[in-house]
gemmi code that builds the backbone of each chain (N, CA, C; Angstrom):
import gemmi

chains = {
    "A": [
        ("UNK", (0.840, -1.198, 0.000), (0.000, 0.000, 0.000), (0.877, 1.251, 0.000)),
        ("UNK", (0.712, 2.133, -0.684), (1.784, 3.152, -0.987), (0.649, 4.062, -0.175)),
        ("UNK", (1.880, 5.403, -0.047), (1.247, 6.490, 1.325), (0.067, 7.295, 0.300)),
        ("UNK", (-0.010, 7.104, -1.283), (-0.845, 8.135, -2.091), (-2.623, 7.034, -1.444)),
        ("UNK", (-2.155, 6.182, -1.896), (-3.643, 5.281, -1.361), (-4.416, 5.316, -0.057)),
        ("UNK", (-3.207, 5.762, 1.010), (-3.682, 5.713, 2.571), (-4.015, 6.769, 2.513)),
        ("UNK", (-3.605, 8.036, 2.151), (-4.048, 9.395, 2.172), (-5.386, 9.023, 1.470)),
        ("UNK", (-6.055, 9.006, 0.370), (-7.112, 9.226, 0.039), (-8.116, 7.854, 0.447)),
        ("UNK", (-7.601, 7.019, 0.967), (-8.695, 6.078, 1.577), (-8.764, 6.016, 2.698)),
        ("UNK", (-8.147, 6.729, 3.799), (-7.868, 6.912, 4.970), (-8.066, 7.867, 5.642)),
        ("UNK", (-7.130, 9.089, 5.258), (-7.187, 9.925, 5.959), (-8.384, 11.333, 5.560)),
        ("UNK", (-8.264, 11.582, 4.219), (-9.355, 12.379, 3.764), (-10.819, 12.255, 3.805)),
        ("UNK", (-10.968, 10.791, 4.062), (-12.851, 10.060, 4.442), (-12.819, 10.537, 6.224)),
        ("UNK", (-11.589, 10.165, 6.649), (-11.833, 10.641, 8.124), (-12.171, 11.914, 8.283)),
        ("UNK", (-11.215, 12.708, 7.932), (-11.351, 14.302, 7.679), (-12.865, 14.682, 7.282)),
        ("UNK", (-13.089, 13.646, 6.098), (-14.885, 14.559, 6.006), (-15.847, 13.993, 7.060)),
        ("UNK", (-15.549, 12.649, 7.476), (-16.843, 12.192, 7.937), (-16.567, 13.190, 9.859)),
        ("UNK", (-15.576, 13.390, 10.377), (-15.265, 14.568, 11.515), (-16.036, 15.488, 11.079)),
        ("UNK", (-16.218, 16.565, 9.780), (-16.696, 17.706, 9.368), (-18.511, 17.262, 9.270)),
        ("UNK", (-18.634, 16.097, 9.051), (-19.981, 16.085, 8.944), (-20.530, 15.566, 10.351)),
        ("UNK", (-19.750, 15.381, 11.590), (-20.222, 15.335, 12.854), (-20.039, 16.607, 13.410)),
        ("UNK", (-19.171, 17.555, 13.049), (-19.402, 18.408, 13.735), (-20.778, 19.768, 12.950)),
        ("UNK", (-20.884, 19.828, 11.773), (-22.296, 20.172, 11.537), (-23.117, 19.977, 11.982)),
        ("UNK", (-23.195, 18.467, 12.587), (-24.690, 17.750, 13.529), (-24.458, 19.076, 14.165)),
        ("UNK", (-23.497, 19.277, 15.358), (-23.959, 20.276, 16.488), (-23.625, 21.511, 16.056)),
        ("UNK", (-23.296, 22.013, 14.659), (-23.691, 23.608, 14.404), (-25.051, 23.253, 14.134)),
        ("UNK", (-25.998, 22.378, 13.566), (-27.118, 22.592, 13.092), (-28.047, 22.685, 14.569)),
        ("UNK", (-27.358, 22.117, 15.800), (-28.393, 21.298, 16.873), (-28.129, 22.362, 17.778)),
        ("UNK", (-27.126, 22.398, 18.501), (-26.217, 24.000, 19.078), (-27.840, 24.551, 19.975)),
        ("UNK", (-27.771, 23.995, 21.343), (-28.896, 24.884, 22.483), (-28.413, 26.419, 22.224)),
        ("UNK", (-27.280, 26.897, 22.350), (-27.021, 27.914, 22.542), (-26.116, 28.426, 21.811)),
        ("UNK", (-25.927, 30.024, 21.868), (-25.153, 30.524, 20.551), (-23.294, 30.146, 20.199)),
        ("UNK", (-23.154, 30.167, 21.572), (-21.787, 29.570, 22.018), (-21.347, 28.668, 21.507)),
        ("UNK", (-22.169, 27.365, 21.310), (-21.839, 25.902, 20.833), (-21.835, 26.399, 19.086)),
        ("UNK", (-22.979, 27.168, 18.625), (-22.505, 26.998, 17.639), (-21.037, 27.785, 17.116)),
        ("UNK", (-20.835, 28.649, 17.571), (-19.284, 29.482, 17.574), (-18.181, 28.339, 17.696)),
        ("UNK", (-18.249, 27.755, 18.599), (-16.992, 26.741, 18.796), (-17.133, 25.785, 17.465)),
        ("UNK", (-18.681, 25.250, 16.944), (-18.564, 24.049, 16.096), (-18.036, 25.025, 14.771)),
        ("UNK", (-18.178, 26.230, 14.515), (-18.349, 26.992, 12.961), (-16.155, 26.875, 13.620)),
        ("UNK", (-15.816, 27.190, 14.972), (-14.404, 27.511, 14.632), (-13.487, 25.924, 14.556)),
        ("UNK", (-14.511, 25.054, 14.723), (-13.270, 23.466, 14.847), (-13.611, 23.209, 13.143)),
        ("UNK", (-14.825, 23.429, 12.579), (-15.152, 23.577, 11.204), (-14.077, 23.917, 10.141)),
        ("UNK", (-13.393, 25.464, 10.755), (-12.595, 26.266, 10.164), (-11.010, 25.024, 9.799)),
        ("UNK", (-11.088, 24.854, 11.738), (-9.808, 24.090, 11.696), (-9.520, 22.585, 10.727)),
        ("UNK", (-10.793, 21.950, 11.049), (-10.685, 20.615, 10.343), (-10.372, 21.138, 9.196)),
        ("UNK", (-10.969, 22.117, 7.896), (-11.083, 22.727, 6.295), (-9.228, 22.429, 6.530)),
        ("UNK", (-8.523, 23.437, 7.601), (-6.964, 24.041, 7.498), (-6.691, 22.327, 7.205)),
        ("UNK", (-6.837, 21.629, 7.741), (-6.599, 19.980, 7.896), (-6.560, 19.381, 6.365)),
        ("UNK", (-7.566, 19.234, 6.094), (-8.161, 18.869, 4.571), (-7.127, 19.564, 3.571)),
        ("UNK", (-7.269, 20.670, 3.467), (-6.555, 21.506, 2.698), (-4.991, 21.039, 2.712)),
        ("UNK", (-4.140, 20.837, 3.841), (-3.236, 20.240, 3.899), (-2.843, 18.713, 3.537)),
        ("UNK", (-3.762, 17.997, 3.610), (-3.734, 17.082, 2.797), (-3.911, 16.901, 1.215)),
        ("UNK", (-4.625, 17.506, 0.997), (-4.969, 18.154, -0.187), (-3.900, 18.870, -1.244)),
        ("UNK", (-3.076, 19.660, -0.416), (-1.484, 19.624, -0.482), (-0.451, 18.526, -1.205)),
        ("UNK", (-0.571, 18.029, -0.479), (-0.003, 16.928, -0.041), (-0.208, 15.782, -1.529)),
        ("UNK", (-1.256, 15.900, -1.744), (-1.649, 14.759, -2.424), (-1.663, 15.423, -4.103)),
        ("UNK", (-1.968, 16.518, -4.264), (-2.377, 17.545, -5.348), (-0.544, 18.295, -5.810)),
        ("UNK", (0.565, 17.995, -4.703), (1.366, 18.510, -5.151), (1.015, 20.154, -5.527)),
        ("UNK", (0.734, 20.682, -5.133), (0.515, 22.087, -5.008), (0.380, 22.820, -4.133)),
        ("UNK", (2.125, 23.446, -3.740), (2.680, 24.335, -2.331), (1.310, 25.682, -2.239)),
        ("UNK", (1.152, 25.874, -3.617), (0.090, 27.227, -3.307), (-0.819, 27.065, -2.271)),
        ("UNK", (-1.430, 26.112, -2.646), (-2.891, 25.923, -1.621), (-2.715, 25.928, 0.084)),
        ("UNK", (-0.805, 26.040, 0.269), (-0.359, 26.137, 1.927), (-1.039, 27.669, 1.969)),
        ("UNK", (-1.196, 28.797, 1.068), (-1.741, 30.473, 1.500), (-2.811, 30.274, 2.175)),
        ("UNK", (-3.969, 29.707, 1.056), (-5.146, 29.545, 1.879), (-4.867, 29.236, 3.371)),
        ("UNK", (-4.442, 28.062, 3.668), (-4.168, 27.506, 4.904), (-3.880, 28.427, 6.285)),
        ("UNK", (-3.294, 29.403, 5.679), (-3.000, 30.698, 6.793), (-3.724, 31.427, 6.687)),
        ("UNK", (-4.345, 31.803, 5.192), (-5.498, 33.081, 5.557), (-6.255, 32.577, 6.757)),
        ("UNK", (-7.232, 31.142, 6.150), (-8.180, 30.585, 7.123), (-8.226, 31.025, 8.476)),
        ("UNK", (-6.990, 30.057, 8.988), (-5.875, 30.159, 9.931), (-6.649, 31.473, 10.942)),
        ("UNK", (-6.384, 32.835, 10.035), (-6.333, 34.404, 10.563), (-8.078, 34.538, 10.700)),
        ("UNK", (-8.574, 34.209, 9.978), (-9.860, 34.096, 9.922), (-10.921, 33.328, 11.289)),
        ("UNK", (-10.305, 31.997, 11.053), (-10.870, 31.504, 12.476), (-10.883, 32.382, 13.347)),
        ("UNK", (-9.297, 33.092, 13.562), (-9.003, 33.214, 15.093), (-9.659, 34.605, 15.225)),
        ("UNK", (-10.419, 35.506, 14.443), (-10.564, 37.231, 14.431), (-12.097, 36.484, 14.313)),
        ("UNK", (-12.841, 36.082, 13.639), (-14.418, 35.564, 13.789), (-14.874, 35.047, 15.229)),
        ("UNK", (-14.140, 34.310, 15.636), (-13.907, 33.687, 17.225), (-14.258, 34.571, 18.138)),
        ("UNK", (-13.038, 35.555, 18.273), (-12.956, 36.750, 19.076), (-13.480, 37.593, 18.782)),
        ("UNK", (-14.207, 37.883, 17.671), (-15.256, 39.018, 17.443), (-16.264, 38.148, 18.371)),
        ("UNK", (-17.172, 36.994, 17.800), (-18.200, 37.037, 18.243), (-18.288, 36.612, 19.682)),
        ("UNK", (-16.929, 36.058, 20.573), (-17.209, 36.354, 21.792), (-17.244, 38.195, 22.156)),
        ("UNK", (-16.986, 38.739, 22.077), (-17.098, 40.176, 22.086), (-18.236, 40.553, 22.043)),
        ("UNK", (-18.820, 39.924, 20.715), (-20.216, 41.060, 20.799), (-21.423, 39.901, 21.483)),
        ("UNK", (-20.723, 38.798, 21.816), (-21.879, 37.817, 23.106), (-21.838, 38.904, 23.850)),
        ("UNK", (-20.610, 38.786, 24.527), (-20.295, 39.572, 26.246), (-20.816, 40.798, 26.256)),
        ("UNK", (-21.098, 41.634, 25.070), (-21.364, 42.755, 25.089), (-22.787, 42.700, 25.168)),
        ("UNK", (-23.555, 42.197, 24.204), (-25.172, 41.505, 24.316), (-25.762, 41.433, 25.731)),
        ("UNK", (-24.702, 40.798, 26.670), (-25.367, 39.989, 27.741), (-25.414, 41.169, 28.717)),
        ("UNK", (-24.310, 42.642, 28.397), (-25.194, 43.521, 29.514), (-26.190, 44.527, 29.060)),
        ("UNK", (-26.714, 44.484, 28.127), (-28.043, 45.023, 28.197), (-29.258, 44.957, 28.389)),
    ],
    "B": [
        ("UNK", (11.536, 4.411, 4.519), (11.815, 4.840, 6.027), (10.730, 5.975, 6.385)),
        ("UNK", (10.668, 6.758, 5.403), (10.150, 8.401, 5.411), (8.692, 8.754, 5.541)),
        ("UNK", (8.552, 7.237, 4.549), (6.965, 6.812, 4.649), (6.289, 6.126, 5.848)),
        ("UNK", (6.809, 5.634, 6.509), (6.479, 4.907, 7.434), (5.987, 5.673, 8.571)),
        ("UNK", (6.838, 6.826, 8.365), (6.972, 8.253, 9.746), (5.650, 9.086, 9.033)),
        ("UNK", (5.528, 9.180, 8.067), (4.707, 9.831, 7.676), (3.072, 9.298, 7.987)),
        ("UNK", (3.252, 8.086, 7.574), (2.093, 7.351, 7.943), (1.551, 7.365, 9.210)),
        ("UNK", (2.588, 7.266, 10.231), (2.356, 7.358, 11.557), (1.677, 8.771, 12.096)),
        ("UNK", (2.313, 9.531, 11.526), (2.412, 10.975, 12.695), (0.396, 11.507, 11.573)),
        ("UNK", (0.305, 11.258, 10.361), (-1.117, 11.573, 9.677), (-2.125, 10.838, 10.416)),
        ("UNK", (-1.436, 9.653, 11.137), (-2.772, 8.622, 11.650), (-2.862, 9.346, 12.867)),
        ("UNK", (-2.333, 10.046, 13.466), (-2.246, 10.165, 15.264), (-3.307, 11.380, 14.829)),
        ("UNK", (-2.708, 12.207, 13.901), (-3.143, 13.864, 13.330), (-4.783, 13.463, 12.856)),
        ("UNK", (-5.387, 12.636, 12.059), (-6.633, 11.999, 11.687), (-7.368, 11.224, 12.486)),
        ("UNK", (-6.952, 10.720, 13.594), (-7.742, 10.535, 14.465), (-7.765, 11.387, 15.784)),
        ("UNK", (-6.962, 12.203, 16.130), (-6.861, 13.201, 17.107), (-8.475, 14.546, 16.606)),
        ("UNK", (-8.403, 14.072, 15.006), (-9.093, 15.732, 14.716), (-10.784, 14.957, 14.810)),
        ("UNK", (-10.538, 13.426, 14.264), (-11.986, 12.961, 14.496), (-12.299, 12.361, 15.992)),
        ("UNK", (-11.370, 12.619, 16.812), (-11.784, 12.519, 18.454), (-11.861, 13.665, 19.014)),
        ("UNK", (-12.084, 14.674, 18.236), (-12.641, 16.072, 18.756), (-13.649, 16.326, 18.274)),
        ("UNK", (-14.141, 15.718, 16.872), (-15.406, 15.935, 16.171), (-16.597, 15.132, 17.311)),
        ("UNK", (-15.694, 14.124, 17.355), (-16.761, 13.106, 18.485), (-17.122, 13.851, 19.571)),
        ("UNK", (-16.398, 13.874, 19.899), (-16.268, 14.942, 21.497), (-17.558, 16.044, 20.998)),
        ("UNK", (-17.052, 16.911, 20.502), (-18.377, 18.235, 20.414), (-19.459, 17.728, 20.375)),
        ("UNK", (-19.879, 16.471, 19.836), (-21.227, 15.828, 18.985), (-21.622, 15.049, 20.923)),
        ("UNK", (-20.684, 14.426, 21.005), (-21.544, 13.894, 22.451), (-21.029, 14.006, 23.697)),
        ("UNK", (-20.003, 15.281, 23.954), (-19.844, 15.814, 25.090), (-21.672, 16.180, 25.823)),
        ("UNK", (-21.932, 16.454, 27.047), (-22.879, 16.888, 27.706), (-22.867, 18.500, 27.577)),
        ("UNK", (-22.088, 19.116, 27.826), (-21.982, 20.484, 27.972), (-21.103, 21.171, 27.338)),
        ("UNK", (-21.655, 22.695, 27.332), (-20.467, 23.472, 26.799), (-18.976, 23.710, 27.620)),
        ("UNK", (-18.842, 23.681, 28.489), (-17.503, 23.536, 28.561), (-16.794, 22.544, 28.305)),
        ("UNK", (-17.414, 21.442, 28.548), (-16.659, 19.679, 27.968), (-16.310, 20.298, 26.977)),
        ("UNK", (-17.291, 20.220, 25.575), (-16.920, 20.713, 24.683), (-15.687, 21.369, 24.478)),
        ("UNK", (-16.124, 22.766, 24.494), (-14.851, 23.308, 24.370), (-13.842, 23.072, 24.800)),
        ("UNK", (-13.653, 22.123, 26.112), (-12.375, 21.597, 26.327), (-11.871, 20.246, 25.719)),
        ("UNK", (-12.613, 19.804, 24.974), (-12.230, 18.407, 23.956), (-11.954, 18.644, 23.126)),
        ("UNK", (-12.575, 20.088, 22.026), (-12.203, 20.446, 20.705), (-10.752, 21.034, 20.680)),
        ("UNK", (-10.575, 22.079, 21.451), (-9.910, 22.993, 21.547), (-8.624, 22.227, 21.061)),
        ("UNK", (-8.094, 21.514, 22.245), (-6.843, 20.841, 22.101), (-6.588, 20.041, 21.433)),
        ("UNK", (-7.802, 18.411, 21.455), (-7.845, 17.871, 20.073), (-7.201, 18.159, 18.828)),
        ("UNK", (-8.031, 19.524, 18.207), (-8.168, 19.704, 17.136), (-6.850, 20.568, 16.776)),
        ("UNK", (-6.393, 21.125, 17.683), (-5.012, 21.456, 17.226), (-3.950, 20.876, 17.177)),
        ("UNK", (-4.006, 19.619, 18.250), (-3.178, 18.911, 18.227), (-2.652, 18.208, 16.556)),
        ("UNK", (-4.143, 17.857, 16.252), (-4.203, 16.898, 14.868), (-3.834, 17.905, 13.542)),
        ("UNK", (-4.125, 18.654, 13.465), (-3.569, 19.942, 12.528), (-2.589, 19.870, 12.805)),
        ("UNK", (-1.428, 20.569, 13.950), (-0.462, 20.677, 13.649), (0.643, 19.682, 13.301)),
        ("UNK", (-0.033, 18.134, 13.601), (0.461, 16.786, 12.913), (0.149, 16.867, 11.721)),
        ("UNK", (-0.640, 17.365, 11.431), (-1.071, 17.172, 9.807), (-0.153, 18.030, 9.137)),
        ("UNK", (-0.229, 19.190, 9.403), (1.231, 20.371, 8.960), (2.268, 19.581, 9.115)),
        ("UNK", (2.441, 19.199, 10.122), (4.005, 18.260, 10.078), (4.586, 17.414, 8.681)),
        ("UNK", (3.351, 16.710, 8.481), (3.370, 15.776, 7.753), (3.997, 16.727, 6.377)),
        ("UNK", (3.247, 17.764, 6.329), (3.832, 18.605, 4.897), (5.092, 19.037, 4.848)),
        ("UNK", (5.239, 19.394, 6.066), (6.521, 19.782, 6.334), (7.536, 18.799, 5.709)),
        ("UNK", (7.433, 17.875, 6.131), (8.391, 16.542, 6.319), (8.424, 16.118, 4.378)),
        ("UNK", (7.175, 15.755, 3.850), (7.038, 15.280, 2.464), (7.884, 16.478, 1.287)),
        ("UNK", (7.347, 17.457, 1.834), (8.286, 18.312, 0.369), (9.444, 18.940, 0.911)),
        ("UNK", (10.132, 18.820, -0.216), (11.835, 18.879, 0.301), (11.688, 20.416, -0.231)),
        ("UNK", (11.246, 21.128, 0.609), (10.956, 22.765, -0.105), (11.047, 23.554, 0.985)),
        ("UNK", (12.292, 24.471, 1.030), (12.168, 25.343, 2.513), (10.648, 26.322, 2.375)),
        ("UNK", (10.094, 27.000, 1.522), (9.011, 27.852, 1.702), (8.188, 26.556, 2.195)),
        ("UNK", (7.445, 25.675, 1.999), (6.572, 24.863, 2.401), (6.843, 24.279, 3.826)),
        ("UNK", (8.219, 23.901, 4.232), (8.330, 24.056, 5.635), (8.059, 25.232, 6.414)),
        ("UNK", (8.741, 26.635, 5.915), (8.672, 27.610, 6.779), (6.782, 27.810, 6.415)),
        ("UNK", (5.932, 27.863, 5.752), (4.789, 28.102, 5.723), (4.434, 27.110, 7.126)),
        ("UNK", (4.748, 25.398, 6.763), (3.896, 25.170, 7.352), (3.941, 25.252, 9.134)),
        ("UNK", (5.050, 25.210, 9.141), (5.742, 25.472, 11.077), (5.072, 27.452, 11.611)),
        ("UNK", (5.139, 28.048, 10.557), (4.277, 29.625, 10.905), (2.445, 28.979, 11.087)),
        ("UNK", (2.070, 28.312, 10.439), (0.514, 27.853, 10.317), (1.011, 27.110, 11.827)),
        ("UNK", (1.807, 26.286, 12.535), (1.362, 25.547, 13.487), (1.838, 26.159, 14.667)),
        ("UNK", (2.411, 27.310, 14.207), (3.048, 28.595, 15.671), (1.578, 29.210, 14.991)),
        ("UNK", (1.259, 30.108, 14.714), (0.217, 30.937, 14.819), (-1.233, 29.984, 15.085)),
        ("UNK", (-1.689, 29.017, 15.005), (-2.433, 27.683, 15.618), (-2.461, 27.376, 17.288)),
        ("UNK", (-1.081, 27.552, 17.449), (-0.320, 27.279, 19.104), (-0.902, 28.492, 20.010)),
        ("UNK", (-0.859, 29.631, 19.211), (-0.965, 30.606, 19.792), (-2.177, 30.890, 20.002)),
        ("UNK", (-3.249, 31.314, 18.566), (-4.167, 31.712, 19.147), (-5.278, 31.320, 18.898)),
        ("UNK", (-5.159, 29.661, 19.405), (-6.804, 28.771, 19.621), (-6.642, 28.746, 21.130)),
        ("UNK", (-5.857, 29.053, 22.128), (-6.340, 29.064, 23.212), (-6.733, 30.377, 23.718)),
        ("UNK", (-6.122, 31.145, 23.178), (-7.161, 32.839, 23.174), (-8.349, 33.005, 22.937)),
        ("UNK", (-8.514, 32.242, 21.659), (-10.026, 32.260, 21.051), (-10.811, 31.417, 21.951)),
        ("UNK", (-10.236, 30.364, 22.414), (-11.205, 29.575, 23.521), (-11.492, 30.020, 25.043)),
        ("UNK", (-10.187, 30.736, 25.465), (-10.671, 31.480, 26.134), (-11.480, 32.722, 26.655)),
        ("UNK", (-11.735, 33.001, 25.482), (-12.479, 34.262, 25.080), (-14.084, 33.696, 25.051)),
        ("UNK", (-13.959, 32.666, 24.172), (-15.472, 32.244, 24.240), (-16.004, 31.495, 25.382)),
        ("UNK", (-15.014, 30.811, 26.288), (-16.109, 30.573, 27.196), (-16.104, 31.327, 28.377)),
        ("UNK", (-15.487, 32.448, 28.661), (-15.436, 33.414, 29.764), (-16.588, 34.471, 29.012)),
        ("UNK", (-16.836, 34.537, 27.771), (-18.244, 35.084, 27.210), (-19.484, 34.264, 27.632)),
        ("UNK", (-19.113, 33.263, 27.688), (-20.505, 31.786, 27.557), (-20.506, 32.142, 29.423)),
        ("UNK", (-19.534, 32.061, 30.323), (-19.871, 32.248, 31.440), (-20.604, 33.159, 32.058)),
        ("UNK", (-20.360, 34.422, 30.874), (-21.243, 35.953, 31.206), (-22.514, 35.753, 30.828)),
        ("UNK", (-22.871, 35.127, 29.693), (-24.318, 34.748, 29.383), (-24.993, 33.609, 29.624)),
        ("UNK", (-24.286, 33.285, 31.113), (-25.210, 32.480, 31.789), (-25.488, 31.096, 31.163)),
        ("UNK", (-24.537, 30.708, 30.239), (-25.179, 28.769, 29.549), (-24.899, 27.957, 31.099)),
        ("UNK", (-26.121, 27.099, 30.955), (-25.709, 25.772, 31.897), (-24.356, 25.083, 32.347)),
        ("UNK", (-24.015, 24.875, 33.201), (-23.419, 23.284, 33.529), (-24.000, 22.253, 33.460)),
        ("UNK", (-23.426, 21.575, 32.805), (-24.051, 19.597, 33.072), (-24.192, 19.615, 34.691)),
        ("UNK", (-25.591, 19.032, 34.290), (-26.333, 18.964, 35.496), (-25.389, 17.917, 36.287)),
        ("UNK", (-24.557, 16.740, 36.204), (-23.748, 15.997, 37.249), (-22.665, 17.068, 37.831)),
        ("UNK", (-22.322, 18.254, 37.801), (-21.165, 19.202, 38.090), (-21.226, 19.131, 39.424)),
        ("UNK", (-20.190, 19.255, 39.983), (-20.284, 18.613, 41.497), (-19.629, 20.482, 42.221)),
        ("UNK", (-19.272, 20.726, 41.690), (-18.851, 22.476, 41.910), (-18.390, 23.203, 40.981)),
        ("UNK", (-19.021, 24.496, 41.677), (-18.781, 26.042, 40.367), (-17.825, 26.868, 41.117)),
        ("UNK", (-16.476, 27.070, 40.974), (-15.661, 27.584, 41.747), (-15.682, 28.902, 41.394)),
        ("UNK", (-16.204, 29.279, 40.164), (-15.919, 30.590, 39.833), (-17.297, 31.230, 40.324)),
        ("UNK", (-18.479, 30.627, 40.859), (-19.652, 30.668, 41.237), (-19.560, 31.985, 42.117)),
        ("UNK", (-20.225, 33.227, 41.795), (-20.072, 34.696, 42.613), (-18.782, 34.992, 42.520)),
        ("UNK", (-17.575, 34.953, 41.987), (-16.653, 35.772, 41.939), (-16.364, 36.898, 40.878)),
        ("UNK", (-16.906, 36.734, 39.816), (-17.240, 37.709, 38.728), (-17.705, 38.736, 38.855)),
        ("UNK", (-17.233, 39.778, 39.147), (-18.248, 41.351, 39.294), (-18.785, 40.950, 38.058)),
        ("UNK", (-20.477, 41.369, 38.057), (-21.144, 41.314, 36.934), (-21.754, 42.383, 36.065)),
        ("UNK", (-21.458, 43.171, 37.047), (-21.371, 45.124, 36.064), (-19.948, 45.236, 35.497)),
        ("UNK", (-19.006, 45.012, 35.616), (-17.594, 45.520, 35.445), (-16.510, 44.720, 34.277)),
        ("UNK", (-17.225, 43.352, 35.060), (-16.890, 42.057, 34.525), (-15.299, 41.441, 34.691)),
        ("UNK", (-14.865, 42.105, 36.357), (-13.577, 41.824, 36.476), (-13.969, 40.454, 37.710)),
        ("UNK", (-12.386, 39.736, 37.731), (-12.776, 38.691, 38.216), (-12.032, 39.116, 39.788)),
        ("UNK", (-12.843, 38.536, 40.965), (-12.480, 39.270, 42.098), (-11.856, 37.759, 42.926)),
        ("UNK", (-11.172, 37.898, 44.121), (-10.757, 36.655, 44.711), (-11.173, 36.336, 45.774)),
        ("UNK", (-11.911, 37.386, 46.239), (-13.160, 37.524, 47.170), (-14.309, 37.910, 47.011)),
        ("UNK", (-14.707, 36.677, 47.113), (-16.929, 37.024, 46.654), (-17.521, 37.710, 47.454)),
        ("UNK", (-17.270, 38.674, 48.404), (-17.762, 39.562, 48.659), (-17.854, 40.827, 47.917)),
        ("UNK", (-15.888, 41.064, 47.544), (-16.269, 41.985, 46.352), (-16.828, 42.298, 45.063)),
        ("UNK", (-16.731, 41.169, 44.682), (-17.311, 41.294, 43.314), (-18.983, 41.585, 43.265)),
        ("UNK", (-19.774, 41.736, 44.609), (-21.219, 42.092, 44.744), (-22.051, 42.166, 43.521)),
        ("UNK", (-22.042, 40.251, 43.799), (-23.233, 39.763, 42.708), (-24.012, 38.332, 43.467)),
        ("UNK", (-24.450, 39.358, 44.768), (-25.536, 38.109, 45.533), (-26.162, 37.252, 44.577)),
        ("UNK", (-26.371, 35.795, 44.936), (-26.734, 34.806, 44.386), (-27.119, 34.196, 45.247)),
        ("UNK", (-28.506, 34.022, 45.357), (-29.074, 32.701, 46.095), (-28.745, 31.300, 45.551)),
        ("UNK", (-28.903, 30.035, 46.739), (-28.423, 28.780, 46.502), (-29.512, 28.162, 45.076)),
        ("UNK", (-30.355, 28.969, 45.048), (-31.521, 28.069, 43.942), (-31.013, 28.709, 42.293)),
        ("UNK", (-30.055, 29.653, 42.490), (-29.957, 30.436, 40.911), (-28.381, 30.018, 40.730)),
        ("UNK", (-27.889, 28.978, 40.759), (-26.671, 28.295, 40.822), (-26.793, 28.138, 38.874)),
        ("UNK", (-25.584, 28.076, 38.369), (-25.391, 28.025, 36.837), (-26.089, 26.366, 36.359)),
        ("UNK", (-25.801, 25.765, 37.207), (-25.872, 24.581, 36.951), (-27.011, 23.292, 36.509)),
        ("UNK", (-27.087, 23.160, 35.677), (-28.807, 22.888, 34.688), (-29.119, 21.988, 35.827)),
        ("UNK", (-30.448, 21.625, 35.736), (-31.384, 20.713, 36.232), (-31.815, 19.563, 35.724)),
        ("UNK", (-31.836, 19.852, 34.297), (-32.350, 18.388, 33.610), (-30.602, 18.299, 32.509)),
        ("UNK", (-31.167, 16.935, 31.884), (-29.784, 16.651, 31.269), (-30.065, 17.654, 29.731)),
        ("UNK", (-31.629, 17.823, 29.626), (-31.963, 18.496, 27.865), (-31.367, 20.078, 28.351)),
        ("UNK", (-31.468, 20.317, 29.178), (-30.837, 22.049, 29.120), (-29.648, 22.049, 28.380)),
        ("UNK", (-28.090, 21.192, 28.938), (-27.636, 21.324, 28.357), (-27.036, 20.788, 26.718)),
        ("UNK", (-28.083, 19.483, 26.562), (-28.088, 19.018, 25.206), (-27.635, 19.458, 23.854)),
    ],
}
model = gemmi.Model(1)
for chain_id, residues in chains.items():
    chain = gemmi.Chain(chain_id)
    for i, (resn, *xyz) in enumerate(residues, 1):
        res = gemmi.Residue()
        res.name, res.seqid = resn, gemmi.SeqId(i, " ")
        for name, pos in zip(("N", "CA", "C"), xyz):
            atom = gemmi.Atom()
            atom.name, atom.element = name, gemmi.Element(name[0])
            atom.pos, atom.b_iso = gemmi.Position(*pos), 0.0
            res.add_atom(atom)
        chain.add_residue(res)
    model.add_chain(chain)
structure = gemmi.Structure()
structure.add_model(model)
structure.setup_entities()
């Protein structure tokens, strides 16, 4: 079994079928919080994929995306705890 | 040889990221949660970066991918801490089995600084308005 076969029968089915459990609880999410955390592990698993994707596609470009994301998660995150905390004193 | 390492460190990285997916889906509460994803999921990313690192013999693709797993290191525990010291201000449940709330009245709740004496932080709380859910669907 060569590492091109384990990557796409292995590791990339794992990678999606993780992304489609964590949708269950952005779609289910009691509260606004849960869904914030599931939209930011969302972000992270994509950085994941994408790196494999890399990997397998031979194409260093697609490492940019990987960091925009990256910047993205972490400023969406911290915005919307911000404007929770801010919500909750009025 | 190269493959073998590679194989290894993608399997730890692919199942680390789908034992955090698990985790969010049937943790009880939001803090479980967030404390299963958080680390999990970075853990397995920055194995997964590794892995790129290691396969292309390309200094930009190393230095990309070791900056993606320092800026990762850094600030998913900011972002997690941010969101659940927000989630604590807006009042979400504890899993109803929580056996203690240590941070329970220490929060000034006008100011929103954290005090080390619950007297100061003057945010009386009776024993019946405790964070902590009642049924197991609150925090579901």
């Amino acid at each position: 079994m060569t590492l091109e076969i384990y990557f796409d029968y292995f590791i990339l089915p794992l990678l999606t079928l993780s992304i489609i459990l964590v949708f269950f609880r952005l779609l289910k999410g009691p509260h606004v919080v849960d869904r914030v955390v599931a939209l930011d592990l969302i972000i992270t698993i994509g950085i994941g994929i994408i790196t494999v994707f890399t990997i397998r596609s031979n194409q260093k470009v697609l490492l940019d995306v990987a960091i925009i994301l990256a910047l993205i998660a972490f400023l969406g995150t911290v915005a919307f705890s911000y404007y929770i905390e801010k919500r909750n004193d009025e | 040889m190269s493959d073998i390492i590679i194989a290894i460190i993608s399997t730890i990285g692919a199942l680390s990221i789908f034992f955090a997916a698990l985790g969010i889906l049937r943790m009880p509460d939001f803090y479980l949660r967030l404390s299963v994803t958080v680390k999990a999921s970075t853990l397995g990313v920055g194995l997964l970066l590794l892995c790129a690192a290691i396969i292309f013999p390309d200094i930009s693709v190393t230095t990309k991918a070791i900056a993606i797993i320092f800026f990762l290191f850094i600030t998913s525990p900011i972002a997690a801490h941010m969101i659940g010291r927000a989630s604590y201000f807006s009042n979400t449940p504890l899993w109803k089995g929580t056996i203690i709330d240590e941070l329970e009245g220490m929060y000034n709740k006008k100011t929103h600084k954290l005090e080390s004496d619950p007297e100061k932080a003057d945010s009386p709380k009776g024993p019946e308005e405790d964070n902590i859910a009642d049924t197991e669907e609150e925090t579901k």
